[in-house]
C-alpha positions as CSV (number, residue, x, y, z in Angstrom):
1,X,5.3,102.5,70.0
2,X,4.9,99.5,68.0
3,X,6.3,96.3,69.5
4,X,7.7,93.5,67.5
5,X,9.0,90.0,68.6
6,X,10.6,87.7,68.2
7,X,12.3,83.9,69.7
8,X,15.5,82.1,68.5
9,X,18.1,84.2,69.1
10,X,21.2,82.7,69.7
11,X,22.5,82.9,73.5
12,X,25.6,84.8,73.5
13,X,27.6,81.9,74.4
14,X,25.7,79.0,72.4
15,X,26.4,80.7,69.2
16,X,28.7,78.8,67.1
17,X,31.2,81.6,65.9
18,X,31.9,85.1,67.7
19,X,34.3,87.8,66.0
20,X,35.1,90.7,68.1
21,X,37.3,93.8,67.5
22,X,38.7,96.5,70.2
23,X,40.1,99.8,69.7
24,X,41.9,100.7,73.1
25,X,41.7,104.1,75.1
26,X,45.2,105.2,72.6
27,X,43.6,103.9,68.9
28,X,43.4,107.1,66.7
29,X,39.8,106.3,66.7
30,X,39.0,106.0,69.9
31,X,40.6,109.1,70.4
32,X,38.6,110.9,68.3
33,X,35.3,109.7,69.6
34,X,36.8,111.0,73.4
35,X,37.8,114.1,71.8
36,X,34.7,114.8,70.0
37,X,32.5,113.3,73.6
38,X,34.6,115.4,75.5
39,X,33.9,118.8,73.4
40,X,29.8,117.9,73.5
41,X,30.6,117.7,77.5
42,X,32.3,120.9,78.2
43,X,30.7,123.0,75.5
44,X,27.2,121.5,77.3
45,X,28.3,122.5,80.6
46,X,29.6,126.1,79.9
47,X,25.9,126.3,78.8
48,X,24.0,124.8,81.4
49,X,26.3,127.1,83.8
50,X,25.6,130.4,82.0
51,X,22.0,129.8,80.7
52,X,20.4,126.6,82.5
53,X,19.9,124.5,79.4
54,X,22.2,122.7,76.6
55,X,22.3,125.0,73.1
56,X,22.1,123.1,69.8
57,X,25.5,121.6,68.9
58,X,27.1,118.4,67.7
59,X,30.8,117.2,66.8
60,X,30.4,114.1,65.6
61,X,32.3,114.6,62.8
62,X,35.8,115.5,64.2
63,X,38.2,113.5,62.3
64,X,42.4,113.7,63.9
65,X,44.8,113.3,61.4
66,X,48.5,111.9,62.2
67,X,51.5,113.4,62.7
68,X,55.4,112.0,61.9
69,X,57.5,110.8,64.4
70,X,60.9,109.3,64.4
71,X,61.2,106.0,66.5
72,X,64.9,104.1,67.2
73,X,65.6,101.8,70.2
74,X,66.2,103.9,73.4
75,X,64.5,107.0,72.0
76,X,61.3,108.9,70.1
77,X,60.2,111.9,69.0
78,X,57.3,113.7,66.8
79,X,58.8,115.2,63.6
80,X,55.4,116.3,62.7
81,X,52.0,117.7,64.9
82,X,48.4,115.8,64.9
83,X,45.6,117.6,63.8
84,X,42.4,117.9,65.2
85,X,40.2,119.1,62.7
86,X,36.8,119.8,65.1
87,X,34.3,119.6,62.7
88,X,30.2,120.3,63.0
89,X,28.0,123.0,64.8
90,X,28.1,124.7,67.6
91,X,25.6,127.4,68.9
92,X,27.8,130.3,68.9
93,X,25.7,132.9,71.5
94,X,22.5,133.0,73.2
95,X,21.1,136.6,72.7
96,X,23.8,138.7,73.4
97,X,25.7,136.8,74.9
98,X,29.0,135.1,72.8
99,X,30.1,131.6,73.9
100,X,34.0,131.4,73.6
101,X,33.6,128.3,71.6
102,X,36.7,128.2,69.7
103,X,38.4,128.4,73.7
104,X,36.1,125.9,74.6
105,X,37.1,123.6,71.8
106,X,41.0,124.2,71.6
107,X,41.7,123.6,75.4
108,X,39.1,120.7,76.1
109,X,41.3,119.0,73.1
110,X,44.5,119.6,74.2
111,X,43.4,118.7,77.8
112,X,41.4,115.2,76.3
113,X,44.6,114.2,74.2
114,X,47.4,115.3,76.8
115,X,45.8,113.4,79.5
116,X,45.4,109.9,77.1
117,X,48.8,110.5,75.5
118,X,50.9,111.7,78.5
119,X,54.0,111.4,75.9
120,X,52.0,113.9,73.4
121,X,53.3,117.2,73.9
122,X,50.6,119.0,73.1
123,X,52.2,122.9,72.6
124,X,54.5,121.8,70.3
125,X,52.7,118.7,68.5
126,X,49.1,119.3,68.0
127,X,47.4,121.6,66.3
128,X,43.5,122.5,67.1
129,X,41.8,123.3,63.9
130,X,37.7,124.1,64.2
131,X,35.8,124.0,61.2
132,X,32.3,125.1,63.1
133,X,29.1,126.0,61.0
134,X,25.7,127.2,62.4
135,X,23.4,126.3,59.8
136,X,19.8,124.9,60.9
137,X,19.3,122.1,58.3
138,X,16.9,121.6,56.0
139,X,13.2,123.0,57.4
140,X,13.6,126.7,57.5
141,X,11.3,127.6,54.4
142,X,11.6,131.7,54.5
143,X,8.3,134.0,54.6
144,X,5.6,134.9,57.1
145,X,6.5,132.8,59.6
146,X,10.0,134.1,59.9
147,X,10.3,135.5,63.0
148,X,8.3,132.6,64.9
149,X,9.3,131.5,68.3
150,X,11.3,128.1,67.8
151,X,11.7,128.6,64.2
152,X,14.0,126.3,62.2
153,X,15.5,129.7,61.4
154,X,17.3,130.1,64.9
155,X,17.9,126.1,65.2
156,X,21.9,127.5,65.7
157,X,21.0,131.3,66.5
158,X,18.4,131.4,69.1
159,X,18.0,134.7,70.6
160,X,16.7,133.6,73.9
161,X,15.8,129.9,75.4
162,X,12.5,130.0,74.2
163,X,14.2,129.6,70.7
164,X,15.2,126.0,71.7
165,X,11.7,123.8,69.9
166,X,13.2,121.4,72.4
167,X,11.9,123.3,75.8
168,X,8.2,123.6,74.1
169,X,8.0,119.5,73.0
170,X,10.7,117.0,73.0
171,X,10.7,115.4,69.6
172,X,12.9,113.0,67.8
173,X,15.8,115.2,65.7
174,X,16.0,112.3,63.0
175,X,14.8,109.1,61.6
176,X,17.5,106.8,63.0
177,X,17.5,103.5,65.4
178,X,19.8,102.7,68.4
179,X,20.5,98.8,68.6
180,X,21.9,96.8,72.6
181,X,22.4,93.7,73.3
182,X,22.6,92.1,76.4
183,X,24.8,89.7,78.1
184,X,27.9,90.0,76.2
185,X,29.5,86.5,75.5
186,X,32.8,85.1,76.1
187,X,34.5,87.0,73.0
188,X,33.5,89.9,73.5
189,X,34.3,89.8,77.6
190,X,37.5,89.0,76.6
191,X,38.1,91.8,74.1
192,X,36.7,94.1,76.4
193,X,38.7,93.0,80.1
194,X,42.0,92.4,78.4
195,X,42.4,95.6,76.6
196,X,40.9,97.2,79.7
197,X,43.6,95.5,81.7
198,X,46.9,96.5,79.2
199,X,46.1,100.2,79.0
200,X,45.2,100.6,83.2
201,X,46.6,102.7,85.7
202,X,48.2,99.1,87.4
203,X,50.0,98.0,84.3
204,X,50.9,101.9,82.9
205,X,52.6,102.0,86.6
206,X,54.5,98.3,86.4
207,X,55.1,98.2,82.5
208,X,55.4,101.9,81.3
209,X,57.1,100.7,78.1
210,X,53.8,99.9,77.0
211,X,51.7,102.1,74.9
212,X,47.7,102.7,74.8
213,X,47.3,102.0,70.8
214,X,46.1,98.2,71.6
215,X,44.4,97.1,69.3
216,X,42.5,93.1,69.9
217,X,40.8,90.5,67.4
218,X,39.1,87.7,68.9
219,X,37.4,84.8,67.1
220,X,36.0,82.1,68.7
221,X,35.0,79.2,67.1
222,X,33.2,76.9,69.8
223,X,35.1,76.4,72.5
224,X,38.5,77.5,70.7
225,X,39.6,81.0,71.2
226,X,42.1,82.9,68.8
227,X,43.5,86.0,69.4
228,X,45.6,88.6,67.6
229,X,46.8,91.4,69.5
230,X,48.4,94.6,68.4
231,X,50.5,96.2,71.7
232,X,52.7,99.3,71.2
233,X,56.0,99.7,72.7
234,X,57.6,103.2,74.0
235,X,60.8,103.4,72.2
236,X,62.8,105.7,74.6
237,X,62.1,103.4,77.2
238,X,63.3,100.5,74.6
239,X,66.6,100.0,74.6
240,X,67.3,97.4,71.9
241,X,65.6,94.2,70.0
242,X,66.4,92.0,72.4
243,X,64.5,93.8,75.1
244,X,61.5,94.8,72.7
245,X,61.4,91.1,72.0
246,X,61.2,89.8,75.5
247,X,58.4,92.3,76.2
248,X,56.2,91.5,72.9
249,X,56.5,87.8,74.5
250,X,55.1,89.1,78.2
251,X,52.5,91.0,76.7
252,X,51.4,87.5,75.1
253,X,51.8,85.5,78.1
254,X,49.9,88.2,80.1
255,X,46.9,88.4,76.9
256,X,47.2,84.7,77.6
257,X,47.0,84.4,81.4
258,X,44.5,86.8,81.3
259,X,42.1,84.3,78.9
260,X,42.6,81.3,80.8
261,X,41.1,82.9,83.4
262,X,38.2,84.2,81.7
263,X,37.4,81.3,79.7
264,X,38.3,78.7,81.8
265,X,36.5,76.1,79.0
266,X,38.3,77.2,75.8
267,X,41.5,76.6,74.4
268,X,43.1,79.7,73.6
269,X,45.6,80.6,71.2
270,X,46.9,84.0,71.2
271,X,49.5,86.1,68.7
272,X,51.5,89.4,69.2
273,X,52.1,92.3,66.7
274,X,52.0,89.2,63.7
275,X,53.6,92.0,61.3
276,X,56.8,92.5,63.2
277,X,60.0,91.4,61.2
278,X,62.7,91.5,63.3
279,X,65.7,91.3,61.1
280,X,64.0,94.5,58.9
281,X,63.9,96.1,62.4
282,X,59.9,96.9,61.1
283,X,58.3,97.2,64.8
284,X,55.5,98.6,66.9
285,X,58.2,100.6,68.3
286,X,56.5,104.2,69.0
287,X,57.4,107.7,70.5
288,X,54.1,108.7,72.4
289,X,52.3,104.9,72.5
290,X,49.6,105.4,69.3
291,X,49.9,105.2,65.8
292,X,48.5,108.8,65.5
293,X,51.6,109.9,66.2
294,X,53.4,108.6,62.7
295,X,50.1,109.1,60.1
296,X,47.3,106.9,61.3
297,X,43.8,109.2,61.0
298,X,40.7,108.4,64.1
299,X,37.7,109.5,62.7
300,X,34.2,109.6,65.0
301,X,32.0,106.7,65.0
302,X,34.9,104.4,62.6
303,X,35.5,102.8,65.8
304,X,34.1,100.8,68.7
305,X,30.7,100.8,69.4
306,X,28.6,102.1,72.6
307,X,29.3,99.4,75.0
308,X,33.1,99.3,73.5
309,X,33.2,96.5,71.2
310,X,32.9,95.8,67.5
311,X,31.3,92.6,67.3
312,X,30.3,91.7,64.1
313,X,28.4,89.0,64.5
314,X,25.8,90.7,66.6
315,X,23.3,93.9,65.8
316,X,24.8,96.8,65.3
317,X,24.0,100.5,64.3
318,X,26.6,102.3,62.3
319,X,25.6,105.9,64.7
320,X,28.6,107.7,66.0
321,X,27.3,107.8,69.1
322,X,30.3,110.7,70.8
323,X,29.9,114.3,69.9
324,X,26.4,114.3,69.3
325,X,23.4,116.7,71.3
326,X,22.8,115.0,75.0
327,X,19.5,116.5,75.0
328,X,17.8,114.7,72.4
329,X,20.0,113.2,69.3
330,X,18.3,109.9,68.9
331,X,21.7,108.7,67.0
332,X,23.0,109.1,71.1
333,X,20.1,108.4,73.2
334,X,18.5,105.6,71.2
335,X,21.8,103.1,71.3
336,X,22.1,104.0,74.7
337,X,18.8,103.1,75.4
338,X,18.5,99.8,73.6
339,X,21.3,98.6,75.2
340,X,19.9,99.6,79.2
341,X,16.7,97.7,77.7
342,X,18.5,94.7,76.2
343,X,20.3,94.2,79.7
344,X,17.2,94.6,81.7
345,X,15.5,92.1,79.6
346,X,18.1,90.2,80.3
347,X,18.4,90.6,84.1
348,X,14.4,89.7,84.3
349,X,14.3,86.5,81.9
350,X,17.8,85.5,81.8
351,X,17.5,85.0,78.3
352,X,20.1,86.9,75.8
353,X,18.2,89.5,74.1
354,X,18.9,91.8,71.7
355,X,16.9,95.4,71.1
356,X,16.2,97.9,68.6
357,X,14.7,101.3,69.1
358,X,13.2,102.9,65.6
359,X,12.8,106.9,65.5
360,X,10.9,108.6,63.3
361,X,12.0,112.5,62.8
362,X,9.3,115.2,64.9
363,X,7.5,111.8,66.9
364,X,7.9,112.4,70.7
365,X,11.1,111.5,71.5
366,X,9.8,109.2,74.1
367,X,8.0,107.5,71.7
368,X,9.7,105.3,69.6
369,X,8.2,104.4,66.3
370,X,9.0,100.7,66.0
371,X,10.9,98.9,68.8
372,X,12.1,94.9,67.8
373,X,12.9,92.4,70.5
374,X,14.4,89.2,69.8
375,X,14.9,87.2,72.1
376,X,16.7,83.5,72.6
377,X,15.1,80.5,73.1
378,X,12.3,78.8,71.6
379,X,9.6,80.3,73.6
380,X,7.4,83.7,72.7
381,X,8.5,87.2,74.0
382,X,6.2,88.5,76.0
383,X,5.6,92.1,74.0
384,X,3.9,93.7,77.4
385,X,6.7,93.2,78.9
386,X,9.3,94.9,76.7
387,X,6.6,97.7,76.1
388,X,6.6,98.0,80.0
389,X,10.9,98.1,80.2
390,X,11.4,100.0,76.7
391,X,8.9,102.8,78.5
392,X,10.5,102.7,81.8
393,X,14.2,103.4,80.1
394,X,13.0,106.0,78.0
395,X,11.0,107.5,80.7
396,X,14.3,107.8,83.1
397,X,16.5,109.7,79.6
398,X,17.5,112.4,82.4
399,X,19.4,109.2,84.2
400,X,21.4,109.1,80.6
401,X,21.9,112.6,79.8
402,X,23.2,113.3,83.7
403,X,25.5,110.1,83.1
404,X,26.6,111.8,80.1
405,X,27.3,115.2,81.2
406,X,29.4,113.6,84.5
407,X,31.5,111.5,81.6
408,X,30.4,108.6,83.4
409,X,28.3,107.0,80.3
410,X,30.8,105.8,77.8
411,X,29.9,106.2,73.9
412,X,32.8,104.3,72.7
């Protein structure tokens, strides 16, 4: 790998101006990053049960598309379904052997969606729709070498496992680069811990009027903190303006509280669904808690990023991370990498740093081609030293891909 440095990053909280955006566990995007992360998961399971290793696949394309509902105070129902349109490539048999892959896809969907929108009836109001191909990509070039063992040719139609290229040498599947940062400032804590608060088991249990669609912008300018937050509200469990007015006011002094106590040095300002207009009765009033439900899309990878935040003021890689190949999709493992590097980096020097890991398509997957470390402060980067971590991270990719496969590694 080559190692480049560099000083005079700014520390996360000694930057001058932080914008951060969070898309809770509800948002239509979100959702279809856990949809398409949750596919990858099961579909790499069934696999590693039936043949000991993960087949070629990705989904990292699915795209939901909203329904219609109906909303009035004290009730709500969906007039229309959601679509998930499962879109990308899944192996579809090892050998003999068939993978029910259209099973796998339709009930890990309605079991992802009916367990993050407990209002979603998911019989009547959501239809699964896979559009799976199986074609290799570009590299298959047909003649002699045809029948080869690990041929491009049987990239998506192996006939046994010594098919998979992957098993002989693991190599980089693209040119791409991962990006992490490491610590997260006070923005971006607060995006992440009050969304993470609103849509928890606690406050679903004490305020089920709530829905998960939550949606934060956080700017902070200095020590001044302004937020906007966009908070759903059930509407058979609404029973008129009055009460969805009195709520949309908790949910600010609770967005509020909640920022005091985080950034205990900031002023902090902090606004509530700002396109409300009460006397038009035009509300966030919803039947199953998310906009998906009345003809808001999620597509994979529009949403938040790897460590949950959109925070555009800091590096960021545009990958969508969900859906895609545990094993080695460098658009997956990279940004998951960079970031455990960034935060060791961090945990050694205690300066902010921020990392990116380069691939080059066919290198050794271990191997990054360029990796950049910037660092804060004024002082050099030592380059040994992020050689020595970026190799120990990408040396320990099984720790990932097992965090992965036990849904315990997030991707959005």
């Amino acid at each position: 790998m080559n190692i480049i440095t560099a000083s005079g990053l700014d520390d996360a909280d000694e930057a001058p101006a932080e914008l951060v955006e969070r898309k809770g566990v509800g948002h239509p995007d979100t959702l279809a990053d856990g949809v398409a992360e949750a596919i990858s998961r099961n579909y790499s399971r069934y696999c590693l049960d039936n043949f000991g290793a993960v087949l070629h696949h990705n989904t990292d394309k699915t795209a939901l598309l909203g329904g219609a509902s109906d909303a009035a105070f004290g009730r709500g129902e969906m007039t229309a379904p959601i679509t998930a349109l499962v879109n990308g490539r899944l192996t579809p048999a090892l050998g003999g052997h068939v993978i029910p892959v259209e099973d796998i896809i339709d009930s890990t969907v309605r079991e992802f969606l009916g367990t993050a929108l407990p209002l979603l009836d998911t019989s009547a109001h959501l239809v699964v729709q896979p559009r799976v191909s199986r074609a290799s990509s570009p590299g298959a070039v047909l003649g002699a070498t045809d029948g080869q063992q690990a041929g491009r040719r049987y990239w998506f139609t192996p006939r046994t496992l010594d098919d998979l290229a992957e098993r002989h040498r693991m190599f980089a599947n693209d040119t791409s680069a991962g990006v992490g940062y490491a610590p997260l400032g006070t923005a971006e804590q607060l995006a992440a811990a009050i969304e993470t608060h609103l849509t928890s088991p606690a406050v679903a249990a004490s305020h089920p009027y709530y829905g998960t669609d939550i949606k934060l912008m956080v700017v902070r300018h200095a020590t001044s903190v302004h937020i906007t937050a966009c908070v759903p509200q059930i509407a058979a469990r609404t029973p008129d303006l009055e009460t969805y007015a009195a709520r949309r006011d908790q949910a600010r002094q609770v967005i509020a509280d909640l920022a005091a106590g985080l950034a205990p040095g900031c002023t902090v300002d902090v606004a509530v669904n700002t396109r409300d207009d009460d006397a038009r009765r035009e509300l966030y009033l919803t039947a199953i808690g998310s906009s998906l439900e009345s003809g808001d899309e999620g597509v994979v990878g529009r949403g938040n990023r790897a460590n949950g935040l959109i925070s555009m003021l800091r590096p960021m890689s545009m990958e969508g991370v969900s859906g895609k190949n545990p094993v080695y999709h460098v658009g997956k493992l990279y940004n998951l990498a960079a970031q455990r590097a960034a935060e060791e980096l961090h945990q050694i020097t205690g300066r902010t740093f921020a990392v990116a890991l380069v691939s080059q398509s066919g290198r050794d997957l271990e191997d990054p081609w360029q990796v950049i470390a910037r660092a804060s402060g004024p002082a050099a980067v030592d380059a040994a030293l992020v050689g020595q971590v970026v190799a120990g991270v990408m040396g320990s990719l099984d720790d990932i891909r097992a965090g992965l496969l036990a849904g315990k590694v997030a991707t959005a």
